[in-house]
C-alpha positions as CSV (number, residue, x, y, z in Angstrom):
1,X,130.5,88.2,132.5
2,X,128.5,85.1,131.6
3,X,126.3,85.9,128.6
4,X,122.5,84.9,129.7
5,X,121.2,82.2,127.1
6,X,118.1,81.6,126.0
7,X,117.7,78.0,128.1
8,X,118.8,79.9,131.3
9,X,116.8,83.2,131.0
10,X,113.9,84.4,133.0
11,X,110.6,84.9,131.8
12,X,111.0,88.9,131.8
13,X,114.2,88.0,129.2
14,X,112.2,85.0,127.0
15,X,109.4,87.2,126.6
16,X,111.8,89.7,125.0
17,X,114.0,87.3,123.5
18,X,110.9,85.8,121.3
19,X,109.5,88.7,120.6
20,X,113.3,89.6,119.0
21,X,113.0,86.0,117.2
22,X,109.9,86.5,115.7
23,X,110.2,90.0,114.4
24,X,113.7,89.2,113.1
25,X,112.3,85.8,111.8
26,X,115.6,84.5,113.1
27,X,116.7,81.3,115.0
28,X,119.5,83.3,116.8
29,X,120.2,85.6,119.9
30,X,123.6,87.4,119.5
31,X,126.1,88.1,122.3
32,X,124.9,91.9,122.4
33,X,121.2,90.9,123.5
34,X,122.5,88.2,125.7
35,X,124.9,90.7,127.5
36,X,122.5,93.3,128.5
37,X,119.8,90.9,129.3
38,X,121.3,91.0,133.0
39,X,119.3,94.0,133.3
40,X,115.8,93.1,131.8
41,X,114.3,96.3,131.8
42,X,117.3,97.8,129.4
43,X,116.7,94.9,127.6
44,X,113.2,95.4,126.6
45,X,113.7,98.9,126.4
46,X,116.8,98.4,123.8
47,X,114.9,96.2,122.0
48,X,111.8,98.5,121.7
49,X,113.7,101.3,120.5
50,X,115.6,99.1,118.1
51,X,112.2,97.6,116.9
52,X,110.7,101.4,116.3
53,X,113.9,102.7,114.1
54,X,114.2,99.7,111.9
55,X,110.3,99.6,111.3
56,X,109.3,100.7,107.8
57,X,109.3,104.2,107.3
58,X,111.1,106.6,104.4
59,X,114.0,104.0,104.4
60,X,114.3,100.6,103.8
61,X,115.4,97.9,106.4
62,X,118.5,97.0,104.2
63,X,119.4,100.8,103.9
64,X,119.1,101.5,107.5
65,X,121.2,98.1,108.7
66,X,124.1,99.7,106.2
67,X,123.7,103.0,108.1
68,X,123.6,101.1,111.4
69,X,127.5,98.6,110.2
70,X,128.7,102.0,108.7
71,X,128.0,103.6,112.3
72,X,129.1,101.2,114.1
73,X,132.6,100.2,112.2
74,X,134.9,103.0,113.6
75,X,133.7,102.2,117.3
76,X,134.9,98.7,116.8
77,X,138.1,99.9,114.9
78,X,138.9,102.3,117.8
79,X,137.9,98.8,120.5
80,X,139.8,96.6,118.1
81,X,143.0,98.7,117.6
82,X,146.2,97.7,118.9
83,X,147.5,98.8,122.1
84,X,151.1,99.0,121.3
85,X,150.3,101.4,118.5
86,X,148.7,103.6,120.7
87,X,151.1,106.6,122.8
88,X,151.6,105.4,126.2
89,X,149.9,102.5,126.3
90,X,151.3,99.5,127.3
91,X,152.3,96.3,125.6
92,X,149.3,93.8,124.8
């Protein structure tokens, strides 16, 4: 899958994709945006629901990203782990 860049988006995906600049105050789109922007409508949605949890509330923005990496890290262990060392599964 070819990753949908900012130069080559629609205007459904730029309007979201500067509206995820902006907020983040950022000059970068990273591959997870740029992957699910095939399908506008998750992509605006996934970014409104992003945009709600990390707004200010009874937590800060740094301690919510550090719940957000410390969530994330064992699904990208269990993705990044090797296939030999798993039973039954092939060689890599």
């Amino acid at each position: 899958m070819r990753l949908i860049e900012y130069e080559n988006a629609n205007a459904e995906v730029r309007a979201v994709y500067d509206d995820f600049l902006a907020v983040r105050k950022t000059d970068w789109i990273n591959n997870f945006w740029k992957a699910i922007a095939y399908h506008p409508s998750t992509l605006r949605r996934t970014w409104e629901r992003i945009k709600e949890v990390m707004a200010p509330g009874a937590l800060d923005l740094v301690t919510k990203q550090m719940i957000y990496v410390a969530a994330a890290l064992p699904i990208i262990a269990a993705m990044a782990w090797p296939r030999t060392s798993r039973p039954g599964a092939p060689p890599a």
